[in-house]
N, C-alpha and C positions, 0 to 999 in steps of 0.2 A: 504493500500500500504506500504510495507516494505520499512523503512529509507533508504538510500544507507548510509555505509559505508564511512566517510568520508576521511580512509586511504588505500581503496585496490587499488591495486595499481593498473594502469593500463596493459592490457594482453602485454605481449611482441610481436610484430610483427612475422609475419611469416617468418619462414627460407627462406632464397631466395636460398637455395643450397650452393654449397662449393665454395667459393672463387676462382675465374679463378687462374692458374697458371698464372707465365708472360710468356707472349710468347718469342722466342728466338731471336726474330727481334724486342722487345723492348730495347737489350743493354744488356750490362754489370749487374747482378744486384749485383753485389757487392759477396766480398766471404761470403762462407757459413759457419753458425754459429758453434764454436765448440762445442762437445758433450757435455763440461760442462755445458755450457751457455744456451745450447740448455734446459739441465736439471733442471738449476736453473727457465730460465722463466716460465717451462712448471710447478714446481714447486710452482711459486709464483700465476700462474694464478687457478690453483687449490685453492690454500690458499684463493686467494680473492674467487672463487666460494664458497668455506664453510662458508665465513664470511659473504655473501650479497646473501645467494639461490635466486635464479628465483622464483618472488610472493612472498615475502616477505613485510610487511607492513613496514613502516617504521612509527615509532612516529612521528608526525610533531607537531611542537613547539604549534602552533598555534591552532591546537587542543587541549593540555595539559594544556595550558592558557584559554579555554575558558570552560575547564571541571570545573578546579581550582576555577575559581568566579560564575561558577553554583553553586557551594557545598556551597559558603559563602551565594550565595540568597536563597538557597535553606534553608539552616539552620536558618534563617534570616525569611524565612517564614513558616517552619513547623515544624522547631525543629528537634535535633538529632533521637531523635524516632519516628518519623513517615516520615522520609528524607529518600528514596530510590533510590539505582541506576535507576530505570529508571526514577523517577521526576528529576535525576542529570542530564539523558541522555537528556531526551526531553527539559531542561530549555538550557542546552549545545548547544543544536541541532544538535547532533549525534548519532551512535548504541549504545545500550550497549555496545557491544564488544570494541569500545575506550575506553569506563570506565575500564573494568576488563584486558585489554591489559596494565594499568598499575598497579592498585589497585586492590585487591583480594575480599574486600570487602570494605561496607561503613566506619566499622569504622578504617580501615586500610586507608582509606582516609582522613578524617579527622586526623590522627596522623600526616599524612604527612603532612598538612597544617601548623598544630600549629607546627610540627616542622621547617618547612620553614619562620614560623613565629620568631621563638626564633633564628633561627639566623641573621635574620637580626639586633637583638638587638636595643640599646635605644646608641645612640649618645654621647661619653663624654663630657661634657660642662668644658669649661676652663675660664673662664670670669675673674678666676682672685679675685672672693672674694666668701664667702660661699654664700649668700645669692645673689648674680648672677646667681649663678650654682645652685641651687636650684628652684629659678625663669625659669629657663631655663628647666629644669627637669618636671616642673607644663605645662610649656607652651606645650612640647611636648606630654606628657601624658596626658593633658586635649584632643588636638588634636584629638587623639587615642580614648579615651573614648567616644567622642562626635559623634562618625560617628555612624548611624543608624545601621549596621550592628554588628560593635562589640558591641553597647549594649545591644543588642536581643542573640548575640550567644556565647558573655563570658558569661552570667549566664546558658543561657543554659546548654553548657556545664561543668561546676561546677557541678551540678544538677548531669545531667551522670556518672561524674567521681566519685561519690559515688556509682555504678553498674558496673563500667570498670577502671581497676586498669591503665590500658595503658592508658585512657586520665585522669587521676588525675595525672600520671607521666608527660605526654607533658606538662599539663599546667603548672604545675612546673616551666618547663625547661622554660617554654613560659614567663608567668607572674612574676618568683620568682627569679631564676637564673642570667640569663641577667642581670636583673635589680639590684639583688644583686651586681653583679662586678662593675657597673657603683654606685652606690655607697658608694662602698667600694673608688673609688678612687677619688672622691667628699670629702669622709671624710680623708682621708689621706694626699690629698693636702690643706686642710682645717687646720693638724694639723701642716704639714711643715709650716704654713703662719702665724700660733700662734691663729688663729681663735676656735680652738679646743683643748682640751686638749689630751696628750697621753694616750692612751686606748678608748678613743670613739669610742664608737657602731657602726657601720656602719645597723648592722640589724634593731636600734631604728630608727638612720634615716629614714630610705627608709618607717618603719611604718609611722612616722612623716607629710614624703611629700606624700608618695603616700596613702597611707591612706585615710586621709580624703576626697579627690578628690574623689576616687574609689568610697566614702560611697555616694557622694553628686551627680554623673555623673550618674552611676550605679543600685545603691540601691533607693537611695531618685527620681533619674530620673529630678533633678527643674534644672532650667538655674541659670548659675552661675552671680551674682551680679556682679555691676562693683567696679574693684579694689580687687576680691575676689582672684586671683591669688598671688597679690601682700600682700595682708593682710595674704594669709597662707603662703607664704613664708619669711614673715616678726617672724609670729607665729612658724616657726619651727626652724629658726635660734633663737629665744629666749631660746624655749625647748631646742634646743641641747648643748645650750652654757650656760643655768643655774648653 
């Protein structure tokens, strides 16, 4: 049995025929519109016809959002290379035609994600001392790395992005960029406060914190000890200020 479609719209009602005239024993109906006026509405009711045809699908939100975190379980359980539009469709639970109504292909979808990803970016922490704002940086990024799905489908996709020049650039923007600015301004109000000297790295940093977390969440996969956020952020404000 064929899915239905979860955006066609519904059929437009049947013509009921043209609009009665008013009769002339309903009154006065006011004067008649001038030729301009006449032309302009007849003009804009056109306009809106060309922008909204009759049958036309419209996207609905709520579909778009439930395609979005199919693709993340879906990556999550088969990987970017064996992840197809229809295991997106069926996990979604809707046609194809929703999927490619917005995405052309799979990994034109996935770009979209990591790119929706990267702008949401990483929080700037203002605490007031380096090693607050550091602590703060471990704490959100441990966050991040600990959820079951991104640490099945960031390595994943690493993996890919040596075969697809377009996601070793999102991840980039995803994983590098973002995070690059928000450290960049960590280390700079770090330097106005005296904590830092002038000319520090902001690139060394962001190795520093996020680094070893990535190695330990990621790579290694072990639960983090207690007080281990605390000891590598203790650990990296030493390094940067040797």
């Amino acid at each position: 049995m064929t899915k239905k479609d979860p955006e066609t719209p519904a059929s437009p009602p049947a013509s009921a025929g043209p609009a009665p005239m008013a009769s002339a024993s309903a009154g006065p109906a006011g004067p008649a519109p001038a030729p301009a006026a006449a032309s302009a509405a007849g003009a804009a009711k056109r306009s809106a016809a060309r922008r909204a045809p009759a049958g036309a699908a419209v996207l609905r939100e709520d579909v778009t959002h439930a395609i979005r975190a199919a693709v993340f379980e879906e990556l999550a359980a088969v990987g970017f290379a064996r992840m197809s539009i229809e295991g997106i469709a069926r996990r979604a639970g809707v046609g194809k035609t929703a999927v490619y109504r917005r995405w052309k292909s799979k990994l034109s979808l996935v770009l979209d994600l990591v790119s929706a990803f990267a702008e949401q970016g990483l929080p700037v922490p203002h605490t007031g001392s380096l090693y607050g704002d550091i602590r703060a940086l471990l704490a959100v990024a441990s966050l991040a790395l600990r959820h079951p799905i991104a640490s099945q489908v960031i390595p994943d996709l690493l993996v890919e992005s040596v075969r697809h020049p377009e996601i070793a650039e999102a991840i980039k923007s995803a994983l590098l960029d973002g995070q690059q600015g928000v450290a960049a301004v960590v280390v700079r109000e770090a330097v106005e406060r005296g904590e830092l000297p002038v000319g520090a790295d902001p690139d060394r940093a962001l190795d520093l914190i996020v680094g070893p977390l990535y190695w330990r969440l990621v790579v290694v996969k072990g639960p983090l000890p207690a007080g281990y956020l605390d000891d590598l952020a203790r650990a990296a404000v030493a390094a940067l200020t040797a």
